[in-house]
C-alpha positions in Angstrom: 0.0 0.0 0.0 1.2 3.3 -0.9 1.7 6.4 1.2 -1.3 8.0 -1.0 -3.2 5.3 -0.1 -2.4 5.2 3.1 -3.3 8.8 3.6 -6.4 9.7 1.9 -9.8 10.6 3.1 -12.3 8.5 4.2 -15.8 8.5 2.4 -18.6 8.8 4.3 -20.3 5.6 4.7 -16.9 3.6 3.6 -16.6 -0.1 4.8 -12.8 -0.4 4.3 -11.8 -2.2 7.6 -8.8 -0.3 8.0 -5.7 -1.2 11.2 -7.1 -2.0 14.3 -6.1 0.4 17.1 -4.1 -0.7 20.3 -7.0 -0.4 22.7 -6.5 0.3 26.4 -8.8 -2.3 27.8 -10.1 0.1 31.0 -13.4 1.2 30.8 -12.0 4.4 31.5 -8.3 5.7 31.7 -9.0 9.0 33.0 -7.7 8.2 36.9 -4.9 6.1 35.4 -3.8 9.2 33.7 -4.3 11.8 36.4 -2.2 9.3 38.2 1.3 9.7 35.7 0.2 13.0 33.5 3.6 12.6 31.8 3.7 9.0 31.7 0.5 7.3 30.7 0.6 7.9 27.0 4.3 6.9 26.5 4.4 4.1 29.0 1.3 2.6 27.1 2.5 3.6 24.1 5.5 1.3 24.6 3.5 -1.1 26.0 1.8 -1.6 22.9 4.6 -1.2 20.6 2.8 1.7 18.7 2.6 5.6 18.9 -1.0 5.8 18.7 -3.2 3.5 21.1 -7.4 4.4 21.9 -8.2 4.8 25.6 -11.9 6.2 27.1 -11.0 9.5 28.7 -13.6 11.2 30.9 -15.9 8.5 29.3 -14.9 9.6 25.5 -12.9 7.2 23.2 -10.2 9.2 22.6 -7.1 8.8 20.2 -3.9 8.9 22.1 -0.6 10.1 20.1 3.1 11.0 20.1 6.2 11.9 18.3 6.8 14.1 15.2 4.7 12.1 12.3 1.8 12.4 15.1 2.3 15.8 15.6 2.3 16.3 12.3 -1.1 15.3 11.7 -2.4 16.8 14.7 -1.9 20.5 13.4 -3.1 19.6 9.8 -6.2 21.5 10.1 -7.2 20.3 7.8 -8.0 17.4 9.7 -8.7 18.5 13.0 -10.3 21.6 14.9 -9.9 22.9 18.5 -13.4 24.1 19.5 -14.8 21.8 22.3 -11.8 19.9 22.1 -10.3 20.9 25.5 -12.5 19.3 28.5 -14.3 21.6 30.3 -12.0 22.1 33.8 -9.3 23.2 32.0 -11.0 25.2 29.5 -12.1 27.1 33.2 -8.8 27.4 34.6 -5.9 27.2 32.2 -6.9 29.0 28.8 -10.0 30.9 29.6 -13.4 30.1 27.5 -13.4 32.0 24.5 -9.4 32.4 23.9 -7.4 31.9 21.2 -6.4 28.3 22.1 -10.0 27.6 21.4 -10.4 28.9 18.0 -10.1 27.4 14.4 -10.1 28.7 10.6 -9.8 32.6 10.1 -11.2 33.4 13.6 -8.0 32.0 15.0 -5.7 33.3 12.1 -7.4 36.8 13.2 -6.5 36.7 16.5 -3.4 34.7 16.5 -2.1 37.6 13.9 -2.9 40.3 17.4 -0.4 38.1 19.7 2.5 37.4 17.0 2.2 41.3 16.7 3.2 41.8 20.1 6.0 39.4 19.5 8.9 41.6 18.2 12.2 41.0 18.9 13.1 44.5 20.7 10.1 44.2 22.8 10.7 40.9 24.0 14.1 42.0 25.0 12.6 44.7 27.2 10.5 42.3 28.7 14.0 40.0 29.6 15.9 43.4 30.8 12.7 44.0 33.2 12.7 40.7 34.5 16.5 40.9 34.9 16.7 43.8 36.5 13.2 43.0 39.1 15.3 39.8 39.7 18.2 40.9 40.9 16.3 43.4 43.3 14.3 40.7 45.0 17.9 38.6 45.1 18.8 41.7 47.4 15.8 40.8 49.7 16.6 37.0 49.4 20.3 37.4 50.8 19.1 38.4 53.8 17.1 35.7 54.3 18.4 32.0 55.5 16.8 30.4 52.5 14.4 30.9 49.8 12.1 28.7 47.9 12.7 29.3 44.3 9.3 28.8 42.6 7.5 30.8 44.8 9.6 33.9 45.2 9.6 33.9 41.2 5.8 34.6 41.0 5.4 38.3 41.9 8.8 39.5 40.4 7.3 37.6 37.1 3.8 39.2 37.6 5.3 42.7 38.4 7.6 42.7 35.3 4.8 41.2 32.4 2.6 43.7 33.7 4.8 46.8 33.3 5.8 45.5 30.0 1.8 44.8 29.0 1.0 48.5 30.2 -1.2 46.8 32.6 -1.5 48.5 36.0 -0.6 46.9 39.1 0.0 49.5 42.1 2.5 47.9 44.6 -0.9 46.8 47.1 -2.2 44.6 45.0 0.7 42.9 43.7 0.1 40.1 46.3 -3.6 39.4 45.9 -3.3 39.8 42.1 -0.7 37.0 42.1 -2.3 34.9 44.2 -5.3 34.9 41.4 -3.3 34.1 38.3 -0.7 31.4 39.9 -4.1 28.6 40.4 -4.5 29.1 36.6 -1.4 27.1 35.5 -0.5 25.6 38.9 -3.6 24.2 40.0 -5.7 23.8 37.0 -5.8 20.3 36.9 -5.8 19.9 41.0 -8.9 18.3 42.2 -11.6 19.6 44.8 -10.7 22.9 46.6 -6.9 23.5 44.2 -9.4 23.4 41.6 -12.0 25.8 43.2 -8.9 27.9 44.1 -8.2 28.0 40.4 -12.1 29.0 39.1 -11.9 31.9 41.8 -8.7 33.3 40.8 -9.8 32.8 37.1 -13.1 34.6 37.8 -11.2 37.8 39.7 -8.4 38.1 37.3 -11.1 38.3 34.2 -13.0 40.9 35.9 -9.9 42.6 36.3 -8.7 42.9 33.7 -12.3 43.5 31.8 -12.1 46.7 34.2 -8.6 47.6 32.4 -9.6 47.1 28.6 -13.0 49.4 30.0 -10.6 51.9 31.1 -8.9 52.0 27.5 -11.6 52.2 25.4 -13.6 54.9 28.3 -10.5 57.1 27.5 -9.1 56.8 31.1 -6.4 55.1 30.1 -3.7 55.7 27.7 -1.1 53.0 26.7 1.6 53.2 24.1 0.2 51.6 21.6 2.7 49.2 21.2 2.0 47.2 24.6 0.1 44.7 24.9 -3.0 46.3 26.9 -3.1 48.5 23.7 -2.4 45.9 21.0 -5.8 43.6 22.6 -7.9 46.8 24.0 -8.1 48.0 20.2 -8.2 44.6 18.1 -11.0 43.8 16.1 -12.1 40.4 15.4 -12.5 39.2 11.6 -16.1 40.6 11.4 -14.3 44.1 12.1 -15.8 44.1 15.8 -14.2 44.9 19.1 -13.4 41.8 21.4 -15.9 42.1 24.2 -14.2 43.2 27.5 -14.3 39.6 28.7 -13.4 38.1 26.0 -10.2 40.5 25.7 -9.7 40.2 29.8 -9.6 36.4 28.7 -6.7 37.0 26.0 -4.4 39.6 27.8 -4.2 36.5 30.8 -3.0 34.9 28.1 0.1 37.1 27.9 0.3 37.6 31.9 -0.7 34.0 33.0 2.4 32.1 30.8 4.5 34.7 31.3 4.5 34.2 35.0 4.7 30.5 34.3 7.6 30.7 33.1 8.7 30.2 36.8 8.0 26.5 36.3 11.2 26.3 33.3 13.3 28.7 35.8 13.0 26.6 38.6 14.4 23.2 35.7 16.6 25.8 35.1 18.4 25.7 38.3 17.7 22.2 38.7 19.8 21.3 35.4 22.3 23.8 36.6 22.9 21.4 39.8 22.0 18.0 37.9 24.8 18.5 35.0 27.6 20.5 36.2 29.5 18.8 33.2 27.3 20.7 30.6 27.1 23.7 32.5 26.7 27.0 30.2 28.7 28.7 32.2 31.4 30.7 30.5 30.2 29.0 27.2 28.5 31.7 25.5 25.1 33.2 24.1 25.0 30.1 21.5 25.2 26.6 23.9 22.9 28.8 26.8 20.4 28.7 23.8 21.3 24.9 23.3 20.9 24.6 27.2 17.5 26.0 27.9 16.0 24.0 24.4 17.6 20.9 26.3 15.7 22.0 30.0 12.5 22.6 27.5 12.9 19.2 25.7 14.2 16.7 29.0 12.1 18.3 31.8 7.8 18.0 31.6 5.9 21.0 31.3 2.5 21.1 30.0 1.6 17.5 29.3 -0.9 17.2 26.0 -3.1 18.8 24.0 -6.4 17.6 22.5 -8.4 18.4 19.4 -11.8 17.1 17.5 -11.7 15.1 14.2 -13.3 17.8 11.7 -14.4 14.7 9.5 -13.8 10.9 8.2 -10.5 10.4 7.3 -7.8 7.6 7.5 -4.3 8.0 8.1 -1.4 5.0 7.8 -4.3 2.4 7.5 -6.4 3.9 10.8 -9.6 5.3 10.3 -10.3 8.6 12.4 -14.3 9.3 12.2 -15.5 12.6 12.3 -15.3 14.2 15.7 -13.1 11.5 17.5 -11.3 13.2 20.5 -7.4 13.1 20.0 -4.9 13.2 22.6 -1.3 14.6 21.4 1.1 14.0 24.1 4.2 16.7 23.7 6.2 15.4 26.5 6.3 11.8 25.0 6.8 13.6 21.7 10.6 15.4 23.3 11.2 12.3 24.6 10.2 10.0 21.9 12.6 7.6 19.7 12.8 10.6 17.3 15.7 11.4 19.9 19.0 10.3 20.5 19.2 9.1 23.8 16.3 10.8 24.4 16.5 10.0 28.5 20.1 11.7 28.4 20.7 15.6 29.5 22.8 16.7 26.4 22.3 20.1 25.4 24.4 19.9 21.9 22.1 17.8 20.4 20.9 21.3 19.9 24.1 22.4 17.7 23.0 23.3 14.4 19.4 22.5 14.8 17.1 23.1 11.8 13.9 23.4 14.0 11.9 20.5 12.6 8.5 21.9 13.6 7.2 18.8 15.1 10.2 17.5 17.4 10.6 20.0 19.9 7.1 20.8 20.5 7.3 21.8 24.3 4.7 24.7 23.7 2.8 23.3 20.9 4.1 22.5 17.1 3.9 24.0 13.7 4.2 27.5 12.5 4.0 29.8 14.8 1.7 32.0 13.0 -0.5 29.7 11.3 -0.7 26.5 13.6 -1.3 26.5 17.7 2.2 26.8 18.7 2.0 29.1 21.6 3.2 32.8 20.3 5.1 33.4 23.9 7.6 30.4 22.4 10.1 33.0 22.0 9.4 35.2 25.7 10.2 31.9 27.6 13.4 31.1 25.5 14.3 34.6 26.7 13.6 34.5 30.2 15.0 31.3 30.2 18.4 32.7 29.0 18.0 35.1 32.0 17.9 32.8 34.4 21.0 30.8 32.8 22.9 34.5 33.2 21.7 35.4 36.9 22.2 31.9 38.5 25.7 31.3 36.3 26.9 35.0 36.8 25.3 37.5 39.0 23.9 35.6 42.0 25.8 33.1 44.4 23.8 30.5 46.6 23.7 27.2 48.0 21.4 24.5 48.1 20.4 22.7 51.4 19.4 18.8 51.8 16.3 18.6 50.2 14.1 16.3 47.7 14.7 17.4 44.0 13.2 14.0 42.6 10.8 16.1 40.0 7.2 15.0 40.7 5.6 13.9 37.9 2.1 13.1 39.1 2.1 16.8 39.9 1.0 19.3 37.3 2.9 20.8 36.6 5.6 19.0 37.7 8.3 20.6 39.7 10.7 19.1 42.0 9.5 18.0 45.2 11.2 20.9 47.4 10.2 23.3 44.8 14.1 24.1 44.6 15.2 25.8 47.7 18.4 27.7 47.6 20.1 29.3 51.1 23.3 31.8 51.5 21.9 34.3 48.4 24.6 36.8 47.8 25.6 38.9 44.6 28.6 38.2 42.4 
């Protein structure tokens, strides 16, 4: 059989029998994976000696994938759509209802187009001077302190700096509470029972927020260069030529402020490679293997876990039939760690020399083109904050870690190490 054949569409109504799935025999796999987020898919997956297998996930058969020719097909829209993809929890928490992670066809191209523009190279390198220079003034505070836990000192200095940089105001008062709101989106979005209840609330604040904000914009009370990112989503119009609605654009500027400050999650891998592989240490090795270093943190450590999407129609791919609206399951941490990968278990940071940025390999944050496909559009802020925390913990700051557990846990999401990296004796260098 040929790739063509292989690959084409399925007719409605057509018998062809097609390859049989790998079928997770539970009635439902949900608990089994909430149990290993980051594990589930690839352990089954090499269980059943296949990248795809089908599993029932919160009662839905669902399509479960990895690795690049998987990835591949997941972002052929073609194929598949996001609306009602994502279950409803996270939808509440993580990514907002209504936001551009939800979208398809030229609604999303619309308002993919307003983040990429806020994407420019000099801003983004404001952004990574703020957070350099709000860093090392909390690392002030921290040396006189016995000991700090990373992560969660990280938080406000994050939320301080993305909101200066968005234009969005924050008076020194509310820094606190305002934090407090947006950390539950990302850190406790998939947490059951009261973490989750934790996460609605601060979901339901920040909105309103930030609806107040873009109010304030358009009411003429506020005034932001128009450059920023308050500006950029206060003004844009949707493809019909209409204004977002001030929920709707409260939704999308948490989507620049929530990852932003969850970026704290890749800092704290940050410092945990630095102390896991001293022998492929940046240190003293220059702007072009700390790039090679933090794609290595992004590809070995777990972030976000998967993402889902809705068959749009019939089609078969390799032999498998996918019917019209079958639920499918793309796992990106199985994907950086997949057999696509040399050594794909091993810490090694020059696999990264000379990388042609297949698309689909390295899909930490999503795969594709950045402006056409769901890749996320902060891609590029994280690799630069990420660079800034290689240059403060190599370079400007001094500490010491006490005993503690850094085993990373991985039924946590997301997963962070099980001290949440605590570092003692701060002092500058």
């Amino acid at each position: 059989m040929t790739d063509s054949d292989h690959e084409r569409d399925a007719k409605p109504g057509e018998r062809r029998a097609g390859l049989r799935l790998p079928r997770d025999g539970r009635i439902d796999s949900t608990a089994a994976l909430l149990a290993a987020p980051y594990d589930y898919v690839r352990e089954t997956c090499a269980r059943f000696g296949s990248d795809l297998f089908e599993a029932r996930l919160l009662l839905r058969r669902t399509t479960c994938m990895r690795g690049p020719e998987a990835a591949a097909l997941f972002y052929d829209e073609s194929r598949f759509k996001r609306h009602g993809a994502t279950p409803e929890p996270v939808r509440a928490t993580l990514l907002g209802k209504g936001g551009v992670q939800g979208l398809d066809d030229r609604t999303h191209q619309n308002r993919k187009a307003m983040f990429m523009s806020l994407m420019d190279t000099q801003r983004i390198a404001e952004l990574a001077e703020l957070v350099e220079r709000e860093w090392l003034l909390d690392a002030e505070a921290w040396s006189m302190k016995r000991e700090v836990g990373l992560y969660d000192v990280l938080h406000p200095m994050l939320m301080r700096s993305v909101c200066s940089w968005a234009d969005v105001p924050l008076p020194a008062k509310d820094i606190g509470r305002r934090t407090r709101d947006i950390v539950p989106l990302f850190d406790r979005a998939a947490a059951l029972g009261v973490g989750h209840l934790r996460a609605r609330i601060g979901r339901l604040r920040s909105e309103r927020w930030l609806a107040s904000v873009i109010k304030d914009v358009r009411g003429g009370r506020l005034a932001p260069p128009p450059e920023t990112a308050l500006a950029v989503i206060a003004a844009h119009r949707d493809a019909a030529g209409r204004l977002l609605t001030p929920r709707i654009a409260a939704v999308e500027l948490l989507n620049v402020l929530r990852p932003t400050v969850a970026v704290s999650v890749y800092i704290v891998f940050v410092a945990h490679a630095l102390h896991s592989f001293p022998a492929v240490s940046p240190r003293g090795k220059g702007d072009e293997f700390a790039d090679q270093f933090v794609q290595e943190v992004r590809r070995f450590y777990p972030f976000f876990p998967a993402v889902m999407a809705k068959a749009r129609r019939n089609f078969s791919w390799k032999g498998m039939r996918f019917p019209k609206g079958r639920r499918v399951l793309l796992d990106l941490h199985a994907t950086n760690r997949s057999s696509a990968w040399q050594d794909p278990d091993v810490f090694r940071p020059d696999r990264f020399e000379g990388d042609d940025g297949a698309p689909f390999k390295l899909i930490p944050q999503g795969g594709g083109d950045h402006y056409r496909h769901h890749r996320c559009p902060g891609e590029w802020i994280t690799l630069a904050l990420m660079k800034v925390a290689v240059r403060i913990l190599t370079e400007r700051i001094r500490y010491e870690l006490p005993d503690q557990d850094l085993r990373i846990d991985r039924k946590r999401l997301p997963a962070l190490p099980m001290s949440r990296f605590i570092i003692k004796n701060v002092a500058m260098s």
